[in-house]
C-alpha positions in Angstrom: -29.0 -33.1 3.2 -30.4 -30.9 0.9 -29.4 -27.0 0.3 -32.4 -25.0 0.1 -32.6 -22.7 -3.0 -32.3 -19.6 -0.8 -29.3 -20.9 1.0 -27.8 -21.5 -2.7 -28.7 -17.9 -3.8 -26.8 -17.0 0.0 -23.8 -18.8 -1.1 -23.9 -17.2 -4.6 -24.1 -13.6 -3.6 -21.2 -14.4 -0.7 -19.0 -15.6 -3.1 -19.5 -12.9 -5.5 -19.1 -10.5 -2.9 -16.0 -12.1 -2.0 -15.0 -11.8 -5.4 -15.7 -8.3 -5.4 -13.4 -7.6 -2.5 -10.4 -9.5 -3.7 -10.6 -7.4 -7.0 -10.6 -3.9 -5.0 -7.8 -5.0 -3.1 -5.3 -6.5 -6.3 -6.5 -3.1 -7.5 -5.4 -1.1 -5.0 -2.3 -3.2 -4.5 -1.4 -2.7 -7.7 -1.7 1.2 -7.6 0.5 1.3 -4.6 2.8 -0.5 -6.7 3.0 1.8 -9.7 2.3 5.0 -7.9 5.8 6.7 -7.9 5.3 8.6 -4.5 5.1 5.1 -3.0 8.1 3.3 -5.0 11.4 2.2 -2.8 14.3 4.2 -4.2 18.1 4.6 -3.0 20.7 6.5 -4.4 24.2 5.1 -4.0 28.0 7.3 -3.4 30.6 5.1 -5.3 33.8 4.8 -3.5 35.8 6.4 -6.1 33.4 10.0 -5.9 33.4 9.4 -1.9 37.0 10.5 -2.1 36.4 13.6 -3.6 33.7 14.5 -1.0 34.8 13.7 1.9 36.6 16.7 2.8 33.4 18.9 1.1 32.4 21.1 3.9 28.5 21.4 2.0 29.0 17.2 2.1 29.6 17.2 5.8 27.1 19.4 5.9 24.5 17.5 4.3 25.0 14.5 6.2 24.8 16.2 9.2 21.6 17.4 8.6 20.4 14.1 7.3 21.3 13.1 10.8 19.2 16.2 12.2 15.9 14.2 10.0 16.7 11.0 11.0 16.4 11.8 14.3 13.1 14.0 14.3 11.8 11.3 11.8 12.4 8.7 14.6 10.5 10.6 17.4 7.2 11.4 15.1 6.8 8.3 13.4 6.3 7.6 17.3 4.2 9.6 18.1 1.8 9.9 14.8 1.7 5.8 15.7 0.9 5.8 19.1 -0.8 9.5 19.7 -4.4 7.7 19.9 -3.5 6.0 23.4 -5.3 2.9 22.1 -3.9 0.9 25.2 -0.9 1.6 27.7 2.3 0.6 25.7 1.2 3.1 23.3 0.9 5.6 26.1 4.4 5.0 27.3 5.8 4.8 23.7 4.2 8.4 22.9 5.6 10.2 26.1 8.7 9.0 26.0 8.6 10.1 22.4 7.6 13.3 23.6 10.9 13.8 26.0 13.1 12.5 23.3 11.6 14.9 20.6 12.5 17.7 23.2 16.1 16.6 23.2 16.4 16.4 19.6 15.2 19.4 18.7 17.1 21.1 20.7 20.6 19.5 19.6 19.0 19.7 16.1 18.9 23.9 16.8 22.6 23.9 18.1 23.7 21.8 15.0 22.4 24.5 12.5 23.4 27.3 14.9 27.0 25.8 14.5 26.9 25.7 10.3 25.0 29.5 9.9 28.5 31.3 9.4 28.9 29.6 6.1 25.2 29.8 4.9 23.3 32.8 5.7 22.1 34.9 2.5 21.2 31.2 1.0 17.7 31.1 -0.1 17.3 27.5 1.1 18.6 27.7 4.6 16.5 30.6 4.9 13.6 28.7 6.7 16.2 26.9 9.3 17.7 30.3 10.7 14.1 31.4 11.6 13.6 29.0 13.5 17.0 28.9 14.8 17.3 32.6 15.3 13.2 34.2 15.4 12.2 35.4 18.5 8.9 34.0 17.4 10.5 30.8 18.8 12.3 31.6 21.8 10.3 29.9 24.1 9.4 27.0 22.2 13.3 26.5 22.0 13.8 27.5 25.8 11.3 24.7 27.0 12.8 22.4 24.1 16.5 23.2 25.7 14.8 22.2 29.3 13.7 19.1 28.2 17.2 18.0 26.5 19.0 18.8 29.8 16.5 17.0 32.3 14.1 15.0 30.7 15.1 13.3 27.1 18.5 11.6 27.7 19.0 12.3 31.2 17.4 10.1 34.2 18.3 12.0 37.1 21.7 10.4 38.1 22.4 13.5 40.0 19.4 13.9 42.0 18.2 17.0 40.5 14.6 16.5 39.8 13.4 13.3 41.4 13.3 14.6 44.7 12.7 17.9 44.3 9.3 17.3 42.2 8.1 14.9 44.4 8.2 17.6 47.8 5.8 19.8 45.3 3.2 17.2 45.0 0.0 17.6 46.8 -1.3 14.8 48.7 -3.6 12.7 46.3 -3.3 9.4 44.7 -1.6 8.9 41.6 -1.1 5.8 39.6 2.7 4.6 40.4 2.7 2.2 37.7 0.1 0.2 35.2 0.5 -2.8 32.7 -1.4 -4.6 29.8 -0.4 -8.1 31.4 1.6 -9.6 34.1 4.9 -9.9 31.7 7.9 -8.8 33.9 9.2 -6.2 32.9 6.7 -4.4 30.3 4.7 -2.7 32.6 4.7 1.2 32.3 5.9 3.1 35.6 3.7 6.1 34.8 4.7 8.2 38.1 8.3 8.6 36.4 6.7 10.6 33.5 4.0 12.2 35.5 7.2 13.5 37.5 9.1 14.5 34.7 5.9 16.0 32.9 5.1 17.8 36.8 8.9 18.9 36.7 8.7 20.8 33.6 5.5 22.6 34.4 7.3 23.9 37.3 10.4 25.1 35.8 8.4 27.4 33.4 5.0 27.6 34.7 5.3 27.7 39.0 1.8 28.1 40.5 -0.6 28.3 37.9 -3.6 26.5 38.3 -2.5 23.4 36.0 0.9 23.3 35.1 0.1 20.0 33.7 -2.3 21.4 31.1 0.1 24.2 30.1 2.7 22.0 29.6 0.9 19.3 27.0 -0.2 22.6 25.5 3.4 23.7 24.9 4.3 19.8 24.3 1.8 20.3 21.0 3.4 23.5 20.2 7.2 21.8 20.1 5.3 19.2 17.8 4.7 21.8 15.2 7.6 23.2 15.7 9.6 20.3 14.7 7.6 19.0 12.0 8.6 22.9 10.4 12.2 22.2 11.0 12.2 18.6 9.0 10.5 20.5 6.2 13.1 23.5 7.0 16.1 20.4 6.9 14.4 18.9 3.8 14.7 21.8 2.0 18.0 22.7 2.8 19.3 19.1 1.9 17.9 19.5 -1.4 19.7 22.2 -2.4 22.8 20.7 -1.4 22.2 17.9 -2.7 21.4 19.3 -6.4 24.7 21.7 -6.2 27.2 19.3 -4.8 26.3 15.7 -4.3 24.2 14.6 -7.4 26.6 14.3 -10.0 28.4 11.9 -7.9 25.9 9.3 -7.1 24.2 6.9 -9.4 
């Protein structure tokens, strides 16, 4: 069958379209590749120089804090991933994110609180003891230390806030659990966070109108809070890494 002339001048423009596409993205692609900020790097500790360092209180020190990132890094990627609550994984991923960034933080605080001695009057640790040590932050770290002890690592294998929470619910329906499929096992048991979430507004906020509310609100608080401390840690790291560690790597 014949191809109309319009049809043909269709195909023409799609393809050149198509073409124009395909260029933006080998462009782009090829950006990413070149663009330092976005090039793979590693640094490597030859054995020989790990000998010499492994007794270095500022290398401890480093790598304990690296640990301290690691570990924030872990719970924000989360969140920043699945804040959106596109569907109800993401939901369950972000909350639990949420506890866990609780706990975290507040092992992160004792960690620097254990090394101060050696470093205060340093110009780069300077940022990490006010948030350690400024009463600015004493709730945030209060309701962060809450959260470590009940709600991040802990599920209640003493029978201290199941129970209790759940004879301070008012009578209503609430969604027990929820699922994207019928999978077994992938469902998300939402009540167990609702408690947990219910449980913490309690501890701090007992009979204000939505506990709830208060406590997302302080939940976005301890967000910014420890997205401060990595750039606190970052900081820190870097100056211990340009006095002690970076003649020895290669």
């Amino acid at each position: 069958m014949a191809v109309s002339k319009k049809r043909k001048g269709a195909d023409r423009r799609t393809g050149s379209t198509r073409a124009k596409v395909k260029q933006v993205l080998v462009k782009e692609k090829t950006k990413a590749e070149t663009d330092p900020a976005k090039k793979r790097w590693a640094r490597k500790l030859h054995s020989s120089h790990l000998m010499q360092l492994r007794n270095d209180p500022d290398f401890l020190t480093m790598i304990k804090i690296g640990r301290v990132m690691n570990a924030l890094n872990f719970c924000i990627t989360t969140i920043v991933s699945c804040k959106d609550y596109e569907n109800l994984t993401q939901r369950r991923q972000a909350k639990r994110a949420y506890f866990l960034l609780g706990g975290y933080v507040h092992q992160a605080i004792a960690l620097v609180d254990s090394i101060k001695g050696k470093y205060l009057g340093n110009e780069a640790f300077e940022p990490l003891r006010f948030l350690v040590l400024d009463y600015k932050y004493q709730n945030i770290r209060k309701f962060a230390k809450k959260m470590r002890n009940y709600t991040a690592f802990h599920l209640d294998e003493y029978d201290e806030t199941t129970r209790k929470t759940l004879a301070k619910l008012k009578p209503t329906t609430y969604t027990l659990m929820c699922g994207e499929d019928e999978m077994l096992g992938s469902h998300y048991f939402a009540f167990s966070d609702f408690l947990d979430l219910t449980f913490l507004g309690n501890a701090f906020w007992e009979g204000q109108d939505d506990v709830h509310e208060i406590a997302n609100g302080a939940i976005s608080e301890l967000c910014t809070y420890s997205s401060e401390f990595l750039m606190a840690c970052n900081e820190f790291q870097q100056m211990l890494w340009h006095t002690k560690v970076q003649e020895h790597v290669y």
